[in-house]
C-alpha positions, 0 to 999 in steps of 0.5 A, a space after each residue: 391442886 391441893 389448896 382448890 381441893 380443900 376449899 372444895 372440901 370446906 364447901 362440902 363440910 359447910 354443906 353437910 353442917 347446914 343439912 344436918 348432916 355429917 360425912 365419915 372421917 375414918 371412911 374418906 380418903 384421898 386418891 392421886 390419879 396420875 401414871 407416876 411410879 413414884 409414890 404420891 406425897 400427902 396432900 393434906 386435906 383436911 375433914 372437919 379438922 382431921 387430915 384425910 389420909 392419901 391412899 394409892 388403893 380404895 373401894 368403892 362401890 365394890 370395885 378397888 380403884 388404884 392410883 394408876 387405874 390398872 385395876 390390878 387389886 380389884 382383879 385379884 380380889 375378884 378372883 379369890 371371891 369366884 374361887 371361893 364360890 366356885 367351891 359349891 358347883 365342886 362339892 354338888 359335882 363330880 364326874 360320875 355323879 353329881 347335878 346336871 349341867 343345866 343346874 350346875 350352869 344355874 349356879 355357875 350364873 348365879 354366884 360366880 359370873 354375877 360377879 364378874 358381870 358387875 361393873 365389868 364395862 367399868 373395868 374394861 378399860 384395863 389392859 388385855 393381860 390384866 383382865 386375863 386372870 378373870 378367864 381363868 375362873 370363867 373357864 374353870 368354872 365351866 370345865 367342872 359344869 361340863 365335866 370337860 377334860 383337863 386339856 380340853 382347849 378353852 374355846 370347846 368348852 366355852 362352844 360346849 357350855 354355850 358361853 361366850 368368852 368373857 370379852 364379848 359379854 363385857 362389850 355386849 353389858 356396856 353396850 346395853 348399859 349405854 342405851 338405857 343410859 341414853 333413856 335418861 338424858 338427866 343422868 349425871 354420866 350422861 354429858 360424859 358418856 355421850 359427849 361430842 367432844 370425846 375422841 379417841 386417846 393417843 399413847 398408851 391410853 385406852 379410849 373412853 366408855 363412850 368412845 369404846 361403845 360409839 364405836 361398837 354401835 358404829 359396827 351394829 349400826 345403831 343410831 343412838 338417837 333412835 333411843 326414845 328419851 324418858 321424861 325429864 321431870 316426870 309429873 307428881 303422882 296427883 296430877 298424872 292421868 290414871 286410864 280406865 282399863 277394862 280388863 273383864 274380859 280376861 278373867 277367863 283365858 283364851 285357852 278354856 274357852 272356843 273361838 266362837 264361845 270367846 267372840 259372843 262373850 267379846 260382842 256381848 261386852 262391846 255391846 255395853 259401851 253405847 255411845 261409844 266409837 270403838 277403836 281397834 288397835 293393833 302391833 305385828 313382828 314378823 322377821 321382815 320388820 315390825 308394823 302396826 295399825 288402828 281401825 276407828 270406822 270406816 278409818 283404818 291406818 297402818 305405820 311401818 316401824 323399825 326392825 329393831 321395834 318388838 311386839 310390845 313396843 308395836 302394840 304401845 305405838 298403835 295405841 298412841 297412834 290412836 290417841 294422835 287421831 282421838 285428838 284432831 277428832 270430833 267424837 265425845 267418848 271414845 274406846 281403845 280395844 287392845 289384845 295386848 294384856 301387858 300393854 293395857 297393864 303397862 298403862 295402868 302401873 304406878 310409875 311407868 318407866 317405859 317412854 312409850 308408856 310415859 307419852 301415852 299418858 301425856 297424850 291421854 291427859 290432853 285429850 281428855 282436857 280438851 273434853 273428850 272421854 277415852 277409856 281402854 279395853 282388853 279383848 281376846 284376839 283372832 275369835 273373828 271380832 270384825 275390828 281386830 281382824 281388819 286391824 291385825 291384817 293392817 298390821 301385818 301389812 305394814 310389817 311386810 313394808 320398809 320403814 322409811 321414817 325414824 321413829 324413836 323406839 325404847 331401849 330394851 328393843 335394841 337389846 336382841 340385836 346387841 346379842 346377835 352382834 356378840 353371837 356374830 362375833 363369837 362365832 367368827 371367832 369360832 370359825 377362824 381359831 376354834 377347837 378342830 375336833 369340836 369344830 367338826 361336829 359343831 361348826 354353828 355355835 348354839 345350845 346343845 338340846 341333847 347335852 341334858 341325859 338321865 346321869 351325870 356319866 353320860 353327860 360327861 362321857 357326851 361332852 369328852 367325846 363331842 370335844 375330843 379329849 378324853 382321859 384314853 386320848 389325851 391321859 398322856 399329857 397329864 402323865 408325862 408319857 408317850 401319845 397312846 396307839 390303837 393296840 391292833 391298828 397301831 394308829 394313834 388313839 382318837 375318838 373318832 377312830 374307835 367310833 368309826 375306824 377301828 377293825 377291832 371293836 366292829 362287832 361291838 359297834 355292829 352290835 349297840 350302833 349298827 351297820 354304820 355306812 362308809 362316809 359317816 362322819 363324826 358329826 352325825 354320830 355325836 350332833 345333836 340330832 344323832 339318833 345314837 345320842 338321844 338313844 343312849 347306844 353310844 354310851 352302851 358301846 363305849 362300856 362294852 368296849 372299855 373305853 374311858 371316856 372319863 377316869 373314875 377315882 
């Protein structure tokens, strides 16, 4: 093995000297990859006359690979960077004051998990206890966003702060780095992400990145052939095809001017191009599926697209549609009038990297050598223009119908339904193992709008009490002392007890929360549309009746 590799590493070394070019010594080194626990003898490889050193652990590209691929070192630096990072959300947040948990859930994205996002579907293959020192700095790091109590369980203040737990974000960040993978057919991991040879390791071997997410998509039911491939070798900038896009019409936006004002203005510009057929095109998204049409005539034309299709991917399919019937038609010069702005811009960028956009240019550029004109327009849509009306009514038409066609569709539209596969999973989760007292007033996981209010105290004091652990309840634990009892139920001390229950405090809770009616629940007096909440009453009675919500240094 040793001697094919210095011959490899001699082709490399004759390679750079005739390309005048030169690779480091002192940065290259050599790495054994087996499951051995003895240590690995020299191999002896040689760089220009010098012996390459054999090392059992090496960065590269920021991730430090070790000779039995457990990743142990990089877990471990890893989390000492997050730690470290995680300094500035405590210095900017305490308690009782501090910035907002939006902001600090700013931060937190920005410099702790961007970190842990980076090449995490890469390290994924390590072993569950492994990867488990990296939950710690997630669920630190957003127990000091929300101020939530030390013995809050972890699974409350991932549904508090609305983060999903960091083995779902590492599956939904393969998942979406493999569709865009699939785009591009000339990568270099594309034979051995997307192998049809790859099957599943036996043993104590984890399955590969393609055989992990192949099964994940299995799941989602989406068929990796539905990803529409960019160009292999795309087309030197002076023979590409650069369209005639009219943008005129939006200089004024749709919002300063009436529908009627917008309609001449559109008529009296469509007037401009004599001689020309105009051609309406149109895309549509509605929750039943996703359509879209063009209008040429007399000649209308609608196509039912997949689910998975978005509205920008619809009005693109639209205009190559239009092209298609360009193409096979008799007419000498031609307009494409679209409502879509981003589309038109799309088309009109340097070097698209969109594949809808890169076919549309091929289209374009056969049309127009086979002597045909076409040229693009913008124009404001539901003003009543006669065109766009019948193309839009098409359009939605065909998004209310089933899609019995494959049509290959970019890989961004398959992003949303990536995210909803992880939101479902999380909230199964959430369902069978999650926090009983959060559970109760949270049974559906999504953003708190409520959580933001006008101090840091209040924020904390919501999410203690919606978690319900706060420093009264579950101070004990800390203190190594007995579970605390309501002083005049003699009943032990909880959230809901004092909010609900409690004989004592009923004039205090007459007084800030009114005359709460039997079978009230906890829900609906800290949920996120409990009038009591967006009207700060709830923070007033836990003041008045001393109750430490959060314990003040």
């Amino acid at each position: 093995m040793a001697r094919q590799l210095q011959l490899a590493v001699t082709r490399l070394e004759r390679w750079s000297r005739d390309n005048g070019l030169r690779f480091t010594t002192t940065k290259t080194v050599a790495m054994h990859f087996c499951r051995r626990r003895c240590g690995d003898l020299p191999l002896g490889i040689q760089l220009y006359g010098q012996v390459i050193p054999t090392r059992p652990v090496a960065k590269f590209l920021g991730i430090f690979f070790d000779s039995r691929l457990t990743y142990k070192e990089h877990f471990r630096t890893l989390r000492e960077r997050c730690f470290k990072s995680l300094n500035v959300l405590k210095c900017v947040a305490r308690t009782s004051y501090g910035a907002d948990r939006r902001t600090l859930l700013l931060l937190y994205r920005s410099i702790v998990r961007s970190k842990l996002d980076y090449a995490s579907f890469v390290y994924d293959s390590a072993s569950e206890s492994s990867k488990r020192v990296l939950d710690t700095v997630h669920h630190a790091a957003l127990r000091v966003a929300t101020g939530a109590f030390r013995t809050s369980p972890r699974s409350s203040i991932l549904a508090e702060a609305h983060e999903p737990p960091l083995s779902l974000r590492r599956q939904m960040l393969g998942m979406r780095y493999a569709l865009k993978l699939r785009q591009f057919p000339m990568h270099p991991t594309y034979p051995y992400v997307f192998s049809r040879h790859a099957t599943r390791c036996n043993g104590r071997l984890r399955p590969s990145f393609g055989v992990r997410m192949k099964e994940l998509f299995s799941i989602v039911d989406i068929a990796l052939r539905n990803v529409r491939r960019t160009w292999a070798a795309p087309p030197p900038p002076w023979k590409s095809v650069s369209p005639q896009v009219d943008l005129s019409l939006s200089a004024v936006p749709n919002g300063k001017l009436l529908p009627a004002e917008a309609r001449v203005r559109a008529l009296e510009h469509l007037a401009s191009y004599d001689g020309f057929i105009p051609v309406f095109t149109d895309g549509s998204k509605t929750p039943e599926g996703a359509g879209c049409s063009f209008v040429a005539g007399d000649d209308t034309r609608s196509f039912s697209l997949p689910s998975f299709a978005s509205v920008f991917s619809s009005e693109l399919v639209a205009i190559e549609k239009a092209l298609c019937f360009i193409e096979v038609s008799d007419g000498p010069f031609y307009l494409i009038l679209s409502d879509s702005l981003s589309s038109l811009l799309a088309l009109r960028s340097f070097n698209p990297a969109d594949p809808i956009v890169q076919d549309i240019l091929a289209r374009l550029q056969s049309v127009e050598q086979s002597g045909k004109s076409v040229q693009f327009c913008w124009i404001p849509s539901h003003v009543g223009v006669h065109g766009n009306e019948l193309a839009d009514a098409a359009a939605r038409r065909a998004a209310a119908a089933p899609c019995t066609r494959r049509l290959p569709l970019p890989a961004r539209d398959f992003y949303p339904a990536v995210r909803s596969f992880i939101l479902t999973e999380w909230q199964a989760e959430w369902r069978l193992r999650g926090g009983r007292k959060l559970r109760e007033v949270k049974p559906t996981l999504e953003h708190w709008r409520s959580c933001s209010q006008d101090n840091r105290s209040n924020e904390v004091i919501l999410c203690r009490l919606r978690i319900g652990h706060t420093y009264a309840t579950h101070g004990h634990l800390l203190r190594g002392d007995e579970q605390p009892v309501c002083g005049g139920c003699a009943v032990p001390l909880t959230v809901a007890h004092v909010l609900l229950s409690c004989p004592l405090l009923e004039p205090d809770r007459t007084r800030y929360l009114g005359r709460i009616v039997p079978g009230t629940t906890v829900r609906r007096l800290l949920g996120d549309e409990s009038p009591w909440v967006l009207s700060g009453n709830i923070f007033s009675f836990i003041r008045a009746v001393k109750f430490q919500a959060i314990y003040s240094t």
